[in-house]
C-alpha positions in Angstrom: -3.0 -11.5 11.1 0.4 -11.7 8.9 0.9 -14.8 6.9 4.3 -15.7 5.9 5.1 -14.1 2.8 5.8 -16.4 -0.5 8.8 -16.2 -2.9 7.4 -14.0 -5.0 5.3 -16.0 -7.6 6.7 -19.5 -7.8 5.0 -20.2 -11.2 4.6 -17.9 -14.6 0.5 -18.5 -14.6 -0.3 -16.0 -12.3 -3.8 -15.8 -13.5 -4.5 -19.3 -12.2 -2.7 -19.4 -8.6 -3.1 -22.6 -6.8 -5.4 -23.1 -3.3 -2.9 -23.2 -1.0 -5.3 -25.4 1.4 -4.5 -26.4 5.1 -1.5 -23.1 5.5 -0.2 -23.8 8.9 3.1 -21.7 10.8 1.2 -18.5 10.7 3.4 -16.3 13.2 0.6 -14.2 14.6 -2.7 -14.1 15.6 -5.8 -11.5 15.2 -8.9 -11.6 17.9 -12.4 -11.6 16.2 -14.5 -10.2 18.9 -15.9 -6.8 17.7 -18.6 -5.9 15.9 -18.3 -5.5 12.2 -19.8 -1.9 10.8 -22.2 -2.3 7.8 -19.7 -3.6 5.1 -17.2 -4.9 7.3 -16.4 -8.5 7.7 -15.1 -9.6 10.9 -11.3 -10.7 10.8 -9.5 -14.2 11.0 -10.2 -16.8 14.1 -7.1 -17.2 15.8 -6.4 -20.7 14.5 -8.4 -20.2 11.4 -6.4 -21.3 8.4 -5.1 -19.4 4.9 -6.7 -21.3 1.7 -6.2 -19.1 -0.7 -3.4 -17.5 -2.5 -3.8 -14.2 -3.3 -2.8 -12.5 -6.5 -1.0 -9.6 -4.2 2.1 -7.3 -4.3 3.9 -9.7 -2.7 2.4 -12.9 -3.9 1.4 -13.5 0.2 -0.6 -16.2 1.5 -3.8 -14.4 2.3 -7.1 -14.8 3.9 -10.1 -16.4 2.5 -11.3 -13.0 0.6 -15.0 -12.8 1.4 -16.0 -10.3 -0.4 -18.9 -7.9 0.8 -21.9 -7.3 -1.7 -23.8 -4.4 0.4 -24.3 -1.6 -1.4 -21.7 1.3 -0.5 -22.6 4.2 1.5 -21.0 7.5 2.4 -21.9 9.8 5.0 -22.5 13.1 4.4 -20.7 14.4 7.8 -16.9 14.2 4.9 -18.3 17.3 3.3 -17.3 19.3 6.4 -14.4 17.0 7.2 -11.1 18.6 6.3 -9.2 15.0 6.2 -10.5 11.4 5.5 -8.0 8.4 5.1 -9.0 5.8 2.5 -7.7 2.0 3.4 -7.8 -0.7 0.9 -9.1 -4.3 2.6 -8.2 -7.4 0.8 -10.0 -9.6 3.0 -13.4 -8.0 2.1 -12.3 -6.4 -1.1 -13.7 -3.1 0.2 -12.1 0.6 0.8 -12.8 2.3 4.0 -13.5 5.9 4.8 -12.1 7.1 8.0 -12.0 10.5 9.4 -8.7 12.4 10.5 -7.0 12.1 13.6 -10.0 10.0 14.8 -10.1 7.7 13.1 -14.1 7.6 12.7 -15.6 5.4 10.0 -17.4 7.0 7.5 -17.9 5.2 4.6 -17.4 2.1 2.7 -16.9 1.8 -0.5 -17.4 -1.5 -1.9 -17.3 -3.2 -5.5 -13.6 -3.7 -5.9 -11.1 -7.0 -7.2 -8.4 -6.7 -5.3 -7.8 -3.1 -3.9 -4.3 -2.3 -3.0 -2.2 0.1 -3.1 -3.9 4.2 -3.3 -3.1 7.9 -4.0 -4.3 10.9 -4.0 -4.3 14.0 -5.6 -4.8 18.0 -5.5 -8.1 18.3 -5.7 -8.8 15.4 -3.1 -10.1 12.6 -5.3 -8.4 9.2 -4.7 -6.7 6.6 -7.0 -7.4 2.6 -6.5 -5.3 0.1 -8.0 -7.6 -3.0 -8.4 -4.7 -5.7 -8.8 -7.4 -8.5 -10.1 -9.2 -6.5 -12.7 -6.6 -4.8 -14.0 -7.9 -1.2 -13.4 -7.6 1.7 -11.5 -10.3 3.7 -10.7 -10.7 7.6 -9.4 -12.8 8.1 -6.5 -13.9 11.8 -5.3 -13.8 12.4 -1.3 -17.1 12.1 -0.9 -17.0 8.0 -2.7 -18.8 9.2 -6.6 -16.6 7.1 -8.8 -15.0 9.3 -11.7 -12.5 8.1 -14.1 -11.7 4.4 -14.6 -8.3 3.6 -16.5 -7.9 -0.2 -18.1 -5.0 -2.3 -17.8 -5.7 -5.1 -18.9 -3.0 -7.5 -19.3 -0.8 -6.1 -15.9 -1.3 -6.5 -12.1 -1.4 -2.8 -11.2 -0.6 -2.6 -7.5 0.5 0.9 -6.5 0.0 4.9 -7.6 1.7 8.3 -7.1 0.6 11.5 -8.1 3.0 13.9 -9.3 2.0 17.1 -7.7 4.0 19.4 -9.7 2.0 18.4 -13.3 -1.0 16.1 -12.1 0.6 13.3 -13.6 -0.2 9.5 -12.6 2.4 6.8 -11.9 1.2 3.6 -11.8 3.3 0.7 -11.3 2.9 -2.7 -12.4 3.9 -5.6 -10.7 4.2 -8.3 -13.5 2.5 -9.1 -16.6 -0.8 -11.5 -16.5 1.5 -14.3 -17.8 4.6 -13.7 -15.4 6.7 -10.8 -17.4 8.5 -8.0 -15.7 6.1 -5.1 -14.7 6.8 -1.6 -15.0 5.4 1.8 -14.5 2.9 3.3 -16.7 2.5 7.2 -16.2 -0.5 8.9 -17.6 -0.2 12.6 -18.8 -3.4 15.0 -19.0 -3.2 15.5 -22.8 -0.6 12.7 -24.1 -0.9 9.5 -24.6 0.5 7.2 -21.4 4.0 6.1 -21.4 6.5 3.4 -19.3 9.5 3.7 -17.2 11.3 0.9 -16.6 14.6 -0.3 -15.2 16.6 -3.3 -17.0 17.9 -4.9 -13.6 13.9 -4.7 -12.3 11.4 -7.3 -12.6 8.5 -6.6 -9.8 7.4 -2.7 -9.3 5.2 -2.5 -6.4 5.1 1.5 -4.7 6.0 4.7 -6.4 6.4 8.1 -5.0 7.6 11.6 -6.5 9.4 14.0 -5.0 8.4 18.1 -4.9 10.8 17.8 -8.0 8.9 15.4 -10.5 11.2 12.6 -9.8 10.1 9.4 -9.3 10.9 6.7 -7.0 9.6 2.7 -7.0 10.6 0.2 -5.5 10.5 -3.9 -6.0 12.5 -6.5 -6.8 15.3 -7.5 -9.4 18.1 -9.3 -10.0 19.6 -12.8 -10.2 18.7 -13.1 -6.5 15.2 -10.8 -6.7 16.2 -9.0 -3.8 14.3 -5.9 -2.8 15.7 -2.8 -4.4 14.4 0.6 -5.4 14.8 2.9 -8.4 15.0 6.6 -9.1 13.4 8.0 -12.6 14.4 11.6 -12.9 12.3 14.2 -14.3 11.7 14.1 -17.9 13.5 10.7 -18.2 12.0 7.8 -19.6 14.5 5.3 -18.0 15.2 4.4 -14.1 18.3 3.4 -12.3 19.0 1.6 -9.5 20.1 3.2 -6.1 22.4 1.7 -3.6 21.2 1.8 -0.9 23.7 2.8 2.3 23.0 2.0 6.2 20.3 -1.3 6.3 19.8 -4.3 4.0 15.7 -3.5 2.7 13.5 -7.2 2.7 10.1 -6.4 1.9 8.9 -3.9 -0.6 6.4 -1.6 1.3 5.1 2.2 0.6 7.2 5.0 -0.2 6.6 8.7 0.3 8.4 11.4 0.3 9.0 13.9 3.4 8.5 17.3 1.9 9.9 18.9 5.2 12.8 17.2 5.4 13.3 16.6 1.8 14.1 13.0 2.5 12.5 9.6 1.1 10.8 7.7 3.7 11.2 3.7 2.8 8.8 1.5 4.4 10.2 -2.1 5.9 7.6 -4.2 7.0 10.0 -6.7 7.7 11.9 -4.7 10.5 15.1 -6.6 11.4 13.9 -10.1 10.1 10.8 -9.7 12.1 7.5 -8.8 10.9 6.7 -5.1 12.2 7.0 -2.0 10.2 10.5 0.5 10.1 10.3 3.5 8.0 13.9 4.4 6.9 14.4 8.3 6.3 17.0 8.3 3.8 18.8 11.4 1.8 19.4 10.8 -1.9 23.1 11.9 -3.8 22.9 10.9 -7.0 22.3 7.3 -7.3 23.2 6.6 -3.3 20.3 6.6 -0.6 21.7 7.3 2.6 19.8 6.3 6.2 19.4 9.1 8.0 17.4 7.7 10.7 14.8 4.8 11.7 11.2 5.1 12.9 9.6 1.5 14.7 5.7 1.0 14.3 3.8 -0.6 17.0 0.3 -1.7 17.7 -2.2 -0.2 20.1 -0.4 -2.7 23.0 3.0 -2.3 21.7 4.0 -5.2 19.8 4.9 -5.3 15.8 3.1 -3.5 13.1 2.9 -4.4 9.2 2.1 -1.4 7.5 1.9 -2.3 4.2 1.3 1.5 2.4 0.9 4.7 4.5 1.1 8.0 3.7 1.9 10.9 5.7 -0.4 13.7 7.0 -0.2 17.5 5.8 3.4 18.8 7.2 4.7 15.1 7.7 4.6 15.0 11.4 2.0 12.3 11.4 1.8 8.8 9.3 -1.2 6.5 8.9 -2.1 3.4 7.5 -3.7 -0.3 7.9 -2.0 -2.0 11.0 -1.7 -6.0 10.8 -0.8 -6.7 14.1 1.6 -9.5 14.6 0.4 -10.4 18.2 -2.9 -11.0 19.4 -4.1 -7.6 19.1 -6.7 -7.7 15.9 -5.7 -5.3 12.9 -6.2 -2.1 12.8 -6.1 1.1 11.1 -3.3 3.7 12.6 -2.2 7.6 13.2 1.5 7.5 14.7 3.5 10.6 15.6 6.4 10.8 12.9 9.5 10.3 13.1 8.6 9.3 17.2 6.3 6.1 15.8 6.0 3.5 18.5 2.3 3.0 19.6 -0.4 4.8 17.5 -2.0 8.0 19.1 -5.5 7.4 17.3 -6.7 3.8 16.1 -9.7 1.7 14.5 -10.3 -2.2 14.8 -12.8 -2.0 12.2 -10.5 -3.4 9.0 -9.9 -7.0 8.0 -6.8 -7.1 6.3 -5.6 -3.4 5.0 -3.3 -2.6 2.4 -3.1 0.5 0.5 -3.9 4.5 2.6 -4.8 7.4 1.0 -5.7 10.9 2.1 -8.1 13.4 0.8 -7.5 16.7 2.0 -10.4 19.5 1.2 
């Protein structure tokens, strides 16, 4: 169920949000009738009212977060699975195993402050940004945790791996007292560094390209409208693209289509409604270009908020967390890319997802 989206952070003290108590003009609805798997708390009544506002990417009215103290567990069937797709909940503070195309669950991982946005890398393991805490934390495939970075004094929100080198990108939303973000990228070997743009205040996804160059988007500004910038290789500045073909609202995910060689800018405010596009664009120099628009529907065909998904190996499939902006319950999705529409494999069994990941073996 999508909320409407806030201004993004009306007050400097992020740390101390107010209750937003009594919400009302939510534009769409999720059913609660299915039966929760160990972990998993059921979604939103369909009148059931927003009280909380949640320290997210985009500062959105959220659900009460419940979160869910069972103990995680894995299954040992993803040692012979060849893909699993991780999804980030906000409403239980959990990440979800899922096998690949479908869509089985297989594991909940659970102990997180605010899990958002996710990458992985070449070996399989899997990045979480915990937004709340200020960390981000490794994960293998099978859900050992491995590596736990600190930082402290940032919202971290989204990650990229940089396939060429292993390094991280993560990016920052804001500062714990209301600065402008950035993106801190970790090197094996050297100590981490930022990349920042001067006209950018809010950094929410990042994504390389096969060359090392990096690409985030946010929001900047006098106006704090939704923009994205390109870091080149070896650069320790960004600059801001303009953008040709649509007028981008809301900062989703970003990935880039190694088959096509194009990056692939996530919408979920699709034409002034809420319901996901994902704009393939070609980049020239600082100007992205739309080169063509894919629509993402729910299981019955109405709008889809994908907040972060990430493509499947050769980039004819995408998948990620479906908030359903009927009365169809949310979801996590496989669509056919670029065809999109309704999914071809589905899961009611997610709350309110965020961030995907996939672990290949």
């Amino acid at each position: 169920m999508r909320s409407s989206r806030l201004a993004p952070y009306a007050s400097s003290a992020l740390a101390a949000a107010a209750l937003l108590t009594g919400c009302s003009g939510v534009g769409n609805t999720q059913s609660s009738g299915y039966a929760p798997s160990p972990g998993v708390s059921a979604p939103m009544s369909v009148n059931q009212s927003f009280n909380q506002s949640y320290l997210g990417f985009t500062g959105i009215a959220a659900p009460n977060v419940r979160p869910d103290h069972h103990k995680s567990w894995v299954s040992p069937d993803v040692k012979k699975a060849p893909r699993l797709l991780f999804i980030s909940d906000i409403n239980t503070d959990d990440v979800y195993i899922f096998t690949m195309p479908a869509m089985k669950l297989q594991g909940t991982l659970t102990g997180f402050d605010g899990p958002q946005g996710m990458c992985s890398d070449r070996s399989g393991n899997v990045w979480v940004t915990n937004t709340k805490s200020g960390q981000i934390q490794q994960y293998s495939r099978n859900g050992k945790l491995r590596k736990t970075i600190d930082d402290s004094g940032y919202y971290p929100v989204g990650c990229a791996v940089n396939k060429k080198n292993g390094d991280l990108a993560v990016t920052n939303i804001r500062t714990t007292s209301g600065e402008p973000g950035n993106v801190t990228v970790y090197s094996s070997g050297s100590d981490p560094h930022t990349l920042v743009n001067p006209d950018q205040t809010e950094y929410y996804f990042p994504a390389y390209d096969t060359k090392g160059n990096l690409y985030v988007n946010g929001r900047g500004g006098s106006s704090n409208d939704m923009m994205i910038s390109e870091c080149r290789s070896a650069s320790r500045s960004c600059s801001t693209l303009t953008v040709s073909g649509v007028t981008l609202d809301v900062p989703g995910g970003l990935n880039w289509n190694n088959r096509t060689g194009h990056l692939i800018v996530d919408d979920p405010k699709c034409n002034n409604e809420w319901g996901s596009c994902l704009y393939s664009m070609s980049i020239s120099g600082l100007m992205a270009t739309v080169t063509g628009t894919t629509s993402l529907h729910d299981v019955n065909g109405g709008g889809c908020d994908v907040d972060q998904g990430v493509f499947a190996p050769n980039d004819k499939y995408f998948a990620g967390g479906c908030i359903a902006q009927d009365s169809s319950p949310a979801a996590v999705a496989r669509w056919k890319f670029p065809t999109g529409s309704n999914p071809t494999h589905s899961n009611t069994l997610v709350g309110y997802p965020v961030g995907a990941a996939i672990s290949n073996k």
